[in-house]
C-alpha positions in Angstrom: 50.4 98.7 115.7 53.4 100.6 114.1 52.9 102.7 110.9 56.4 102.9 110.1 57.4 100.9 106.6 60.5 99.3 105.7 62.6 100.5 102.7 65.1 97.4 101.5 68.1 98.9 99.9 70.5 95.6 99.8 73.1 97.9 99.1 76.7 98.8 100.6 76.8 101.9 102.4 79.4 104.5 104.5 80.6 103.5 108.0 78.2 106.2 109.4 74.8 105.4 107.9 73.6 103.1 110.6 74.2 105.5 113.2 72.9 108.5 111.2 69.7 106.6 111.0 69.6 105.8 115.0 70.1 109.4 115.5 66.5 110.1 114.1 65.5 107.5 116.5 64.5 105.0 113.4 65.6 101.3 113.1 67.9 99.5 110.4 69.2 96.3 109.9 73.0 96.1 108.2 75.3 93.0 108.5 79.1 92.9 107.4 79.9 92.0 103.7 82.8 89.8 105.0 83.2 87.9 101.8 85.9 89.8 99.8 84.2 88.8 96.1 80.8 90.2 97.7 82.5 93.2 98.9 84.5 94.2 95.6 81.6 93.4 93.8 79.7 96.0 96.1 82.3 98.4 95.6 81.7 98.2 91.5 78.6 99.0 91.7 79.0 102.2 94.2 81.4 103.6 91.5 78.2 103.3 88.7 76.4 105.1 91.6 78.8 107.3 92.4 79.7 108.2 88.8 76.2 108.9 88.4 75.5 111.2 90.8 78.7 113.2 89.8 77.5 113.4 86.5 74.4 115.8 87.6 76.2 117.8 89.5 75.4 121.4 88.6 77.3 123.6 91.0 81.5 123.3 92.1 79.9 122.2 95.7 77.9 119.4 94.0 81.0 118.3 91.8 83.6 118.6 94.9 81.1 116.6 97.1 80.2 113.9 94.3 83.5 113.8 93.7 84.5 112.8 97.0 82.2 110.4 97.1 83.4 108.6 94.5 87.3 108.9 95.3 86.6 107.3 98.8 84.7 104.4 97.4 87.6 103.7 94.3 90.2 104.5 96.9 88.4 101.3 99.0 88.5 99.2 96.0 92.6 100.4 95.5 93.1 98.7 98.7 91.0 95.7 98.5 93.2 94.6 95.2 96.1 95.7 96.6 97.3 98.3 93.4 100.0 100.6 94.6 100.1 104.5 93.8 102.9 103.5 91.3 100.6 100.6 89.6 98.1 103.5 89.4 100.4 106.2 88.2 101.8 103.8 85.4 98.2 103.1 84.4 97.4 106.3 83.7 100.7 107.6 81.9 100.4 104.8 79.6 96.4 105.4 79.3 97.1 109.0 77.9 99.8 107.9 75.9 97.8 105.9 74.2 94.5 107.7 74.3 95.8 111.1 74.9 93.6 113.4 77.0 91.2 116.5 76.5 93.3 119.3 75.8 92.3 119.5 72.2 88.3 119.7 73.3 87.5 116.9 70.1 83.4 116.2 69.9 83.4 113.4 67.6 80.0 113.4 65.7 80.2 110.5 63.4 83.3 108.0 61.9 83.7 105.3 59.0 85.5 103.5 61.9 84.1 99.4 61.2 84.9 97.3 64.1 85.5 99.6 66.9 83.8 98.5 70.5 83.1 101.5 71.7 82.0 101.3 75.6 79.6 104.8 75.3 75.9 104.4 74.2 75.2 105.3 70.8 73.0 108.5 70.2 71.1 109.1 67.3 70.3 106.3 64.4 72.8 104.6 63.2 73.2 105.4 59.2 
């Protein structure tokens, strides 16, 4: 009887992970996410991964490889809707002209601002 265990991760994952794992001489299961909704949808939630992991990145090594990480996977997800280097380099002009950027370094601790969404979590107790 085997005493190996099965860990399900019903994720998407790199090109190379099934073979990494039959180097080690261990067993996986993967199938192809053929449906293009399934796949974008996929890709949307490696970028929350992704993003995570870059966010605990402590070293320039850690950021550069994080980072790469999660270029690859929104480059992937560039191609599967079909937006152009142009469509993305108009997207971002206009997002720092509206927005600007973070030259000026502002930490914003608290605003009067009613009815702003903001898409951040909240910290602290709201007053």
């Amino acid at each position: 009887m085997s005493t190996t265990s099965r860990t399900y991760y019903n994720k998407l994952v790199r090109d190379h992970i099934p073979d990494k794992i039959k180097t080690k001489g261990e067993h996986c299961e993967v199938r192809p996410a053929t449906d293009v909704q399934e796949f974008q949808q996929e890709l949307m939630k490696k970028i929350k991964e992704e993003a995570a992991s870059l966010s605990t990145a402590r070293t320039k090594e850690e950021f550069l490889s994080e980072y790469a990480d999660l270029i690859v996977v929104l480059q992937t997800l560039i191609e599967q809707l079909g937006i152009t280097s142009e469509e993305l380099e108009v997207a971002r002009e206009e997002n720092l002209r509206k927005k600007g950027g973070y030259k000026h370094r502002h930490f914003l601790v608290w605003s009067e601002d009613c009815g702003y969404t903001s898409n951040e979590s909240v910290q602290g107790i709201s007053r």
